[in-house]
Chimera marker file (.cmm) of the C-alpha trace (Angstrom):
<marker_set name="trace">
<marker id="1" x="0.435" y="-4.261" z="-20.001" r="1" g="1" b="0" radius="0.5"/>
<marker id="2" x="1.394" y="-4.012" z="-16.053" r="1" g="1" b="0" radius="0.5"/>
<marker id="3" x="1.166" y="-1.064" z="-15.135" r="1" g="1" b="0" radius="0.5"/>
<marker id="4" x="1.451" y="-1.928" z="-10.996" r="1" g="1" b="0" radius="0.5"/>
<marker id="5" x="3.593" y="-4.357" z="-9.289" r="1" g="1" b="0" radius="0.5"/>
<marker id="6" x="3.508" y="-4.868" z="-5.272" r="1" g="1" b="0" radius="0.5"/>
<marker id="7" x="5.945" y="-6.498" z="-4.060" r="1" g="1" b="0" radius="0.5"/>
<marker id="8" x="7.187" y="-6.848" z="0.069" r="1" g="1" b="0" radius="0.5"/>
<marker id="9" x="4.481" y="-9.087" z="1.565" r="1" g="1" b="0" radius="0.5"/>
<marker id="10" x="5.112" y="-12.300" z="3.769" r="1" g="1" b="0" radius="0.5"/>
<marker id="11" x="4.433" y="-13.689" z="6.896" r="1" g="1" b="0" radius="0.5"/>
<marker id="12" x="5.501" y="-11.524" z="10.262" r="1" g="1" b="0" radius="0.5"/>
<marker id="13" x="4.993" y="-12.417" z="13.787" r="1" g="1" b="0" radius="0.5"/>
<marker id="14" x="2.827" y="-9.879" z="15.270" r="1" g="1" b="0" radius="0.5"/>
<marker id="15" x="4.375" y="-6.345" z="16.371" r="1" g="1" b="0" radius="0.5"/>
<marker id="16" x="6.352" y="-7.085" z="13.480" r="1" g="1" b="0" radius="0.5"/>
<marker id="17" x="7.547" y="-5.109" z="10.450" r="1" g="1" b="0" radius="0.5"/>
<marker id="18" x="7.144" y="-5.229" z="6.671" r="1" g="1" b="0" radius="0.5"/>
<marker id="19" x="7.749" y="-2.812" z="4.037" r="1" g="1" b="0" radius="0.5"/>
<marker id="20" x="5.625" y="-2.390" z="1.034" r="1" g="1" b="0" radius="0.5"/>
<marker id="21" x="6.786" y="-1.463" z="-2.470" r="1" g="1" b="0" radius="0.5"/>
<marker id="22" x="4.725" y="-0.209" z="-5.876" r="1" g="1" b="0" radius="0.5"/>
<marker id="23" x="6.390" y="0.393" z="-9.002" r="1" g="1" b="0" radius="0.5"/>
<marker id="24" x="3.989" y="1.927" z="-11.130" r="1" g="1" b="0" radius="0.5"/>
<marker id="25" x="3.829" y="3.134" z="-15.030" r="1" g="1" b="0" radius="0.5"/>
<marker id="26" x="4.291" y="6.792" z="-15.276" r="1" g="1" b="0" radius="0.5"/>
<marker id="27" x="1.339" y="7.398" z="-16.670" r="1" g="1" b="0" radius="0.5"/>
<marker id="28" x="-0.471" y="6.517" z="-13.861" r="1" g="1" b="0" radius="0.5"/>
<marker id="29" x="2.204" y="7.584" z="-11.128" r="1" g="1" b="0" radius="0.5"/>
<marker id="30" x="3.209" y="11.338" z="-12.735" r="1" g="1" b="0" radius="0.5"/>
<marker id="31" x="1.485" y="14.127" z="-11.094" r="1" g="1" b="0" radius="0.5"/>
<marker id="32" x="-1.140" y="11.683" z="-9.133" r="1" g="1" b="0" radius="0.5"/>
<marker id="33" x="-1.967" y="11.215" z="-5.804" r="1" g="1" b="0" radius="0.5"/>
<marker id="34" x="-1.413" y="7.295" z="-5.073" r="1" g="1" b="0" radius="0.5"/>
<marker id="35" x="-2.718" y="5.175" z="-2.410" r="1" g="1" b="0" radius="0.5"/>
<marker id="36" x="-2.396" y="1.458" z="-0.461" r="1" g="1" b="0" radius="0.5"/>
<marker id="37" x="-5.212" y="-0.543" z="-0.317" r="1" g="1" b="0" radius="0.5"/>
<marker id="38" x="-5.825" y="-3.487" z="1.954" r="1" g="1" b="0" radius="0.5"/>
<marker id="39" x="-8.956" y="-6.929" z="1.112" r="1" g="1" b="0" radius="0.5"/>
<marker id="40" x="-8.646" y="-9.422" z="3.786" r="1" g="1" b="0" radius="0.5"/>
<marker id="41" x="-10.927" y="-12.282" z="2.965" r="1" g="1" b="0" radius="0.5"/>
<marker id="42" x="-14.993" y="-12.224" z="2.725" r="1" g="1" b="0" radius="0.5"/>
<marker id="43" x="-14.013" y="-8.226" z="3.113" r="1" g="1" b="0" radius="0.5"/>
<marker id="44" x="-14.299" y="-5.016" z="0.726" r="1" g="1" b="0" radius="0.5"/>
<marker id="45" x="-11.377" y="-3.057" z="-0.335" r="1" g="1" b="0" radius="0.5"/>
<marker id="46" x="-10.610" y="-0.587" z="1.972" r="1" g="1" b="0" radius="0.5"/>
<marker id="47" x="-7.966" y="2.273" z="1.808" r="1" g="1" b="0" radius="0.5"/>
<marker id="48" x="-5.033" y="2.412" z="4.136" r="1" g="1" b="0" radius="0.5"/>
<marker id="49" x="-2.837" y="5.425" z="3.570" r="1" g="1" b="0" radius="0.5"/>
<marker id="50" x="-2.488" y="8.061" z="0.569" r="1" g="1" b="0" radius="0.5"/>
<marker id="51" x="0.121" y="10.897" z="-0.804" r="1" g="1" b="0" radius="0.5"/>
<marker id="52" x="-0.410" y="13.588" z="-2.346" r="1" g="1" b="0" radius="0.5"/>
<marker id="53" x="2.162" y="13.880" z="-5.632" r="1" g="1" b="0" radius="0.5"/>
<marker id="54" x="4.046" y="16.527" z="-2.919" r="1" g="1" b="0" radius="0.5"/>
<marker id="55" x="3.963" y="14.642" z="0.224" r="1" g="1" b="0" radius="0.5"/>
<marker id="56" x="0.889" y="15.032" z="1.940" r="1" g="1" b="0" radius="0.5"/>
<marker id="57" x="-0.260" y="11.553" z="3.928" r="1" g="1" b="0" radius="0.5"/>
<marker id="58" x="-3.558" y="10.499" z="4.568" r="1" g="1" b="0" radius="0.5"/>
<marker id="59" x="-3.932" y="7.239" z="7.008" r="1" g="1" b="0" radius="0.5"/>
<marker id="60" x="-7.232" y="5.072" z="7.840" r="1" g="1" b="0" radius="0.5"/>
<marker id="61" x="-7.812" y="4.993" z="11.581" r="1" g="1" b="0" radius="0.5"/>
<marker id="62" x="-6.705" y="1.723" z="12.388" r="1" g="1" b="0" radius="0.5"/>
<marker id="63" x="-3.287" y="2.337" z="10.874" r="1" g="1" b="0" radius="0.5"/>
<marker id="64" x="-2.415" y="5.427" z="12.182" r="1" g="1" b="0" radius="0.5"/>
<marker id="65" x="0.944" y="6.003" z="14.254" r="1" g="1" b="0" radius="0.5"/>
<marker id="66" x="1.827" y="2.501" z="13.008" r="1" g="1" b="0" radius="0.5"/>
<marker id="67" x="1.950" y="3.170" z="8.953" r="1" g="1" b="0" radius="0.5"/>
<marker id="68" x="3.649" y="5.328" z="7.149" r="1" g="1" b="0" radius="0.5"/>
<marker id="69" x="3.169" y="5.817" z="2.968" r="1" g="1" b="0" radius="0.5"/>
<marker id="70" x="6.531" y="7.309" z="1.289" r="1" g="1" b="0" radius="0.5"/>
<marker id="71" x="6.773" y="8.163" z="-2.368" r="1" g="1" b="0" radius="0.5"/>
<marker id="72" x="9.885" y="8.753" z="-4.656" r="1" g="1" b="0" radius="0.5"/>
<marker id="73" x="8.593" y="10.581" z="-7.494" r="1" g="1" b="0" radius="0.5"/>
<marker id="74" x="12.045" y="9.814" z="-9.313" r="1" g="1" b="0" radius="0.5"/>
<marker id="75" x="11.489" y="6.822" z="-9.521" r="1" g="1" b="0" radius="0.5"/>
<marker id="76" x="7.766" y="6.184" z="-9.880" r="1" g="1" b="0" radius="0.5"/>
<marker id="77" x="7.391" y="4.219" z="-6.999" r="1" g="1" b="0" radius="0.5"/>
<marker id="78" x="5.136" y="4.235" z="-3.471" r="1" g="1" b="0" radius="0.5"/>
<marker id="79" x="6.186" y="2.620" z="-0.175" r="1" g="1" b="0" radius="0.5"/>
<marker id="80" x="4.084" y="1.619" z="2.902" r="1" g="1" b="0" radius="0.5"/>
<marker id="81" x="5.899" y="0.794" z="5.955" r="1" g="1" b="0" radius="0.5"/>
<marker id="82" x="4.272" y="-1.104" z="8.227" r="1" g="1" b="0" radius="0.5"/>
<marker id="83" x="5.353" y="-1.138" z="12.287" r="1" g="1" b="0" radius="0.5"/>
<marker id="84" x="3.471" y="-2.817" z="14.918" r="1" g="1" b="0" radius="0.5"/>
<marker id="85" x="1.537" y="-5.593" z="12.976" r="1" g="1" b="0" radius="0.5"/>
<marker id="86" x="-1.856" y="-6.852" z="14.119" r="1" g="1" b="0" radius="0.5"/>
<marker id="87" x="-3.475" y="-9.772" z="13.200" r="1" g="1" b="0" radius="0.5"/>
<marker id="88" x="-6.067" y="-7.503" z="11.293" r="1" g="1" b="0" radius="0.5"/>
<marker id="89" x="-3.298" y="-6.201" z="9.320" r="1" g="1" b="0" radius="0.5"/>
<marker id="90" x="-3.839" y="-9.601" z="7.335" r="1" g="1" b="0" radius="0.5"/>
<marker id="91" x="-4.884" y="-8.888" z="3.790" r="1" g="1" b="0" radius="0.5"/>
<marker id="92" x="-3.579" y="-8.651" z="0.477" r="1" g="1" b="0" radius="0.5"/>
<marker id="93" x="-1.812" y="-4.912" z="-0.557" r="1" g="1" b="0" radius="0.5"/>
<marker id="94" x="-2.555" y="-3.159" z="-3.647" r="1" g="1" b="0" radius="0.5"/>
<marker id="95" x="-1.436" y="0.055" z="-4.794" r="1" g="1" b="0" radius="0.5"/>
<marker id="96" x="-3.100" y="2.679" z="-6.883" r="1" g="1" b="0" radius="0.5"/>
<marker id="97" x="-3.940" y="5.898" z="-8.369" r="1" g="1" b="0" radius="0.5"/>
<marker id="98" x="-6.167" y="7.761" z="-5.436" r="1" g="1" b="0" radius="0.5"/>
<marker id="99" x="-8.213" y="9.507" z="-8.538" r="1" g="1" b="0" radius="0.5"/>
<marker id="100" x="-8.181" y="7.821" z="-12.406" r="1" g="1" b="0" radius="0.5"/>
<marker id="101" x="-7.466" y="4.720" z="-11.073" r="1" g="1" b="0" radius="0.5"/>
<marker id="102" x="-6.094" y="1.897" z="-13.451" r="1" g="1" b="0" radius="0.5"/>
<marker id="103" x="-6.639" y="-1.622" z="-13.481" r="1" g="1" b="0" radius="0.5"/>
<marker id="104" x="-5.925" y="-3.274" z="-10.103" r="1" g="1" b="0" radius="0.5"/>
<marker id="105" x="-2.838" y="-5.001" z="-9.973" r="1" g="1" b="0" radius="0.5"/>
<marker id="106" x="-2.079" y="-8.687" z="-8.268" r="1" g="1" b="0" radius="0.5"/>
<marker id="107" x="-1.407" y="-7.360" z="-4.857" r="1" g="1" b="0" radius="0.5"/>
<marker id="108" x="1.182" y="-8.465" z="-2.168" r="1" g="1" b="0" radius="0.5"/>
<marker id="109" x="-0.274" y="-11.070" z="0.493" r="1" g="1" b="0" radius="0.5"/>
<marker id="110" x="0.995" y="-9.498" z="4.182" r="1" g="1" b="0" radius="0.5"/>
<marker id="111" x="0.141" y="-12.375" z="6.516" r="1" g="1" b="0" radius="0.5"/>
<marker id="112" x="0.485" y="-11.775" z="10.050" r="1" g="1" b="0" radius="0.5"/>
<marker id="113" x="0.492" y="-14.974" z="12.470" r="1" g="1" b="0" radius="0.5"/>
<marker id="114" x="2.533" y="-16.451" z="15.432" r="1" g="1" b="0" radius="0.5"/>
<link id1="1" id2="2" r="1" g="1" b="0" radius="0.2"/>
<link id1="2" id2="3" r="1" g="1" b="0" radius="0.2"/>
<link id1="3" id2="4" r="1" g="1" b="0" radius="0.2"/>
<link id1="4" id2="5" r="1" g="1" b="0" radius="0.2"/>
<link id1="5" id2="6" r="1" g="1" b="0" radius="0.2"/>
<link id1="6" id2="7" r="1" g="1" b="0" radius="0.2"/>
<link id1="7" id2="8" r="1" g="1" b="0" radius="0.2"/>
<link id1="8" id2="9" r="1" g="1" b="0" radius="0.2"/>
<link id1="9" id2="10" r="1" g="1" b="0" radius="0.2"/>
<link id1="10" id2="11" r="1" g="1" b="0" radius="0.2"/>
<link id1="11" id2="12" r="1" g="1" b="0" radius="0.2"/>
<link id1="12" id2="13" r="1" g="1" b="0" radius="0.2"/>
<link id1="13" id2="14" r="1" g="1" b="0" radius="0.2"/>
<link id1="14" id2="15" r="1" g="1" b="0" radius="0.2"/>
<link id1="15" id2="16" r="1" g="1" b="0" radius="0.2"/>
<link id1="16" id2="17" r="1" g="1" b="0" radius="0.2"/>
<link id1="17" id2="18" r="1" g="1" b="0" radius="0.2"/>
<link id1="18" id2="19" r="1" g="1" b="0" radius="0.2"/>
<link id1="19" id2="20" r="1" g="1" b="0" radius="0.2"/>
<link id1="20" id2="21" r="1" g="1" b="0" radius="0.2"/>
<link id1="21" id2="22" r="1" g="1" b="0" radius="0.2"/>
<link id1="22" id2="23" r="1" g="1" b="0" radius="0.2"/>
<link id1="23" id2="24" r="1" g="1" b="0" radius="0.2"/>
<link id1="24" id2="25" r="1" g="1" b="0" radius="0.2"/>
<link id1="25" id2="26" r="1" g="1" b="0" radius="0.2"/>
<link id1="26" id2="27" r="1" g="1" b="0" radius="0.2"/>
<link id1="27" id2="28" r="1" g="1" b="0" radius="0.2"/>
<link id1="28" id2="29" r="1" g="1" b="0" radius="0.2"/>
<link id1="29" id2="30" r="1" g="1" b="0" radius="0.2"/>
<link id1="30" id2="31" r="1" g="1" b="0" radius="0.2"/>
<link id1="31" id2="32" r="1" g="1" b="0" radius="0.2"/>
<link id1="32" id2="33" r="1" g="1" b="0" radius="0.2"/>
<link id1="33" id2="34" r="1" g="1" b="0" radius="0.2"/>
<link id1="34" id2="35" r="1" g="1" b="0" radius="0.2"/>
<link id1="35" id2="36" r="1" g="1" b="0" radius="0.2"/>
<link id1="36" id2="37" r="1" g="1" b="0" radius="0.2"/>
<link id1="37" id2="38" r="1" g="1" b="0" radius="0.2"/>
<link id1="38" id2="39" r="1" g="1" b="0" radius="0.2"/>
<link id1="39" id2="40" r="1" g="1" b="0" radius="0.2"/>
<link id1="40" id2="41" r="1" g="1" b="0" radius="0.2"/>
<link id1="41" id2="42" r="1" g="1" b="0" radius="0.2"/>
<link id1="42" id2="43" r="1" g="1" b="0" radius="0.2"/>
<link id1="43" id2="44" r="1" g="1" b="0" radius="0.2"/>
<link id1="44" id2="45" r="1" g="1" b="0" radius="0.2"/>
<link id1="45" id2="46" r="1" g="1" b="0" radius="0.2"/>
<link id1="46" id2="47" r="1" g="1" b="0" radius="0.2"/>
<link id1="47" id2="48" r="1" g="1" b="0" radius="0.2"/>
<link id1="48" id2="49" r="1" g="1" b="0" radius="0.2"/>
<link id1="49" id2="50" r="1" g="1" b="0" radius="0.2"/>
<link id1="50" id2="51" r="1" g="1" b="0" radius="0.2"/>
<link id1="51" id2="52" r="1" g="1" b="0" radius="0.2"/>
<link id1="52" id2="53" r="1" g="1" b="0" radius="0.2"/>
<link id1="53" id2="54" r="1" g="1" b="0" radius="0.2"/>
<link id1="54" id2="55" r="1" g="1" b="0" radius="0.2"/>
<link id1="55" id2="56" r="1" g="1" b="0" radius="0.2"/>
<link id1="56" id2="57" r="1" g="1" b="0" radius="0.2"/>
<link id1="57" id2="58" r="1" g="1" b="0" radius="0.2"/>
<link id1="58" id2="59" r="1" g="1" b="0" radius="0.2"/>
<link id1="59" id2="60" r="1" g="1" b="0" radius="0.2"/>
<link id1="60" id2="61" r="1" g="1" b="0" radius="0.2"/>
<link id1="61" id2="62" r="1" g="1" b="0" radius="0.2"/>
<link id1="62" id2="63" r="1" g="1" b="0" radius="0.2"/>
<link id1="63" id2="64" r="1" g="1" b="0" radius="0.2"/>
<link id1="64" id2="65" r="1" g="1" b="0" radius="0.2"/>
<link id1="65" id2="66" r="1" g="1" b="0" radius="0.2"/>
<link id1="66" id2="67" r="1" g="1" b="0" radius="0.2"/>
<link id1="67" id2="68" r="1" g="1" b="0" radius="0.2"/>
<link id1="68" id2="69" r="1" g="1" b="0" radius="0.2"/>
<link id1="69" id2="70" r="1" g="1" b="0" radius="0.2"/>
<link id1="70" id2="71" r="1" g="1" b="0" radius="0.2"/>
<link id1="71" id2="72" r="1" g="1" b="0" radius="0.2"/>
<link id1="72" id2="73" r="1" g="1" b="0" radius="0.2"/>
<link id1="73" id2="74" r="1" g="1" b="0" radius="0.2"/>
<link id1="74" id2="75" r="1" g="1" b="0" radius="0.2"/>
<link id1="75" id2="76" r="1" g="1" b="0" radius="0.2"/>
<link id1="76" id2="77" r="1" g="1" b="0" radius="0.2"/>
<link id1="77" id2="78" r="1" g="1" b="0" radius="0.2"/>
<link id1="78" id2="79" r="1" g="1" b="0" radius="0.2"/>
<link id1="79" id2="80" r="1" g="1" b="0" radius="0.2"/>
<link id1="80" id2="81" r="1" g="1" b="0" radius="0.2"/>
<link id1="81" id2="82" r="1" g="1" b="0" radius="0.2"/>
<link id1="82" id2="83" r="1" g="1" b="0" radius="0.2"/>
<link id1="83" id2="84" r="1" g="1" b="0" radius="0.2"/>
<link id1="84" id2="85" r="1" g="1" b="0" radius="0.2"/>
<link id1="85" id2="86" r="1" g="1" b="0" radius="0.2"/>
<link id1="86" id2="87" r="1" g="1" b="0" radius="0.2"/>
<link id1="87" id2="88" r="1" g="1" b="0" radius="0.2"/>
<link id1="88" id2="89" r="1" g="1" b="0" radius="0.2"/>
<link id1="89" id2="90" r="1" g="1" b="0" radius="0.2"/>
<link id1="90" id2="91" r="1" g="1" b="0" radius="0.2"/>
<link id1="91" id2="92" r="1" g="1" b="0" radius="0.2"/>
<link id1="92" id2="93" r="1" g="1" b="0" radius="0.2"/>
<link id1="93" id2="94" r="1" g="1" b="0" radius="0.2"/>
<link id1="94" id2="95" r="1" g="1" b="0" radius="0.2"/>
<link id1="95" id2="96" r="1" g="1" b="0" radius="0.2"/>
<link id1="96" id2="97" r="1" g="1" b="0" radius="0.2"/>
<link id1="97" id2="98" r="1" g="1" b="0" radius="0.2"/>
<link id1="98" id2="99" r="1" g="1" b="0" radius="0.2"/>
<link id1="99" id2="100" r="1" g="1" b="0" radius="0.2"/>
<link id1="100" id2="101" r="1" g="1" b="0" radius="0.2"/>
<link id1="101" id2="102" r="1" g="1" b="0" radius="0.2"/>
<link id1="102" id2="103" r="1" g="1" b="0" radius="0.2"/>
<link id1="103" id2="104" r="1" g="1" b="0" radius="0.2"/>
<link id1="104" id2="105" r="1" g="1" b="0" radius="0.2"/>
<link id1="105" id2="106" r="1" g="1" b="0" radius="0.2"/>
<link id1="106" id2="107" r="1" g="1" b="0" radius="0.2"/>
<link id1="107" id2="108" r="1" g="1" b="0" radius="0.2"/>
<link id1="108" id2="109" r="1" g="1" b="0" radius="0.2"/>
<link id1="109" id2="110" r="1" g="1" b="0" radius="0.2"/>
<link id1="110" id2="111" r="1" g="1" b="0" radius="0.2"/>
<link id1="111" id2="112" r="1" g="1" b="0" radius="0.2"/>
<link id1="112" id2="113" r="1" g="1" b="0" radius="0.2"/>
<link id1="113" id2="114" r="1" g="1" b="0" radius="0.2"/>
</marker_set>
């Protein structure tokens, strides 16, 4: 059963702009702080931003002033804009529970290249 889909990724030229959608279950979205997560190749998983199920944002370093994670709890989904891509920005997106996470979900490739 899916319980995450990312969708939003492609290639951007950097300083570029993408924005990142999750649609996830309700089970795993309802009361639950959620999170982006980034792998760029030969690299671990890393987290990029988080929200709180009432709004509060957490960001990774390197993201910070450029991200910006969004939630709409009506309709179980999470959104990560992204401003001011960087070639380091390359990796592929996933989306998740920050605590009880469930299975990992295929992920959105954001490729950023001139």
């Amino acid at each position: 059963q899916v319980q995450l889909v990312e969708s939003g990724g492609g290639l951007v030229q950097p300083g570029g702009s993408l924005r990142l959608s999750c649609a996830a279950s309700d089970s795993i979205f309802r009361g639950n702080a959620m999170g982006w997560y980034r792998q760029a190749p030969g690299k671990q998983r890393e987290s990029v931003a988080s929200i709180t199920s009432r709004g509060l944002t957490n960001y990774a370093d390197s993201v910070k002033g450029r991200f910006t994670i969004s939630r709409d709890n009506a309709k179980n989904a999470v959104y990560l804009q992204m401003n001011s891509l960087k070639s380091d920005d390359t990796a592929v997106y996933y989306c998740n529970a920050v605590l009880f996470r469930s299975s990992w979900g295929q992920g959105t490739q954001v490729t950023v290249s001139s």
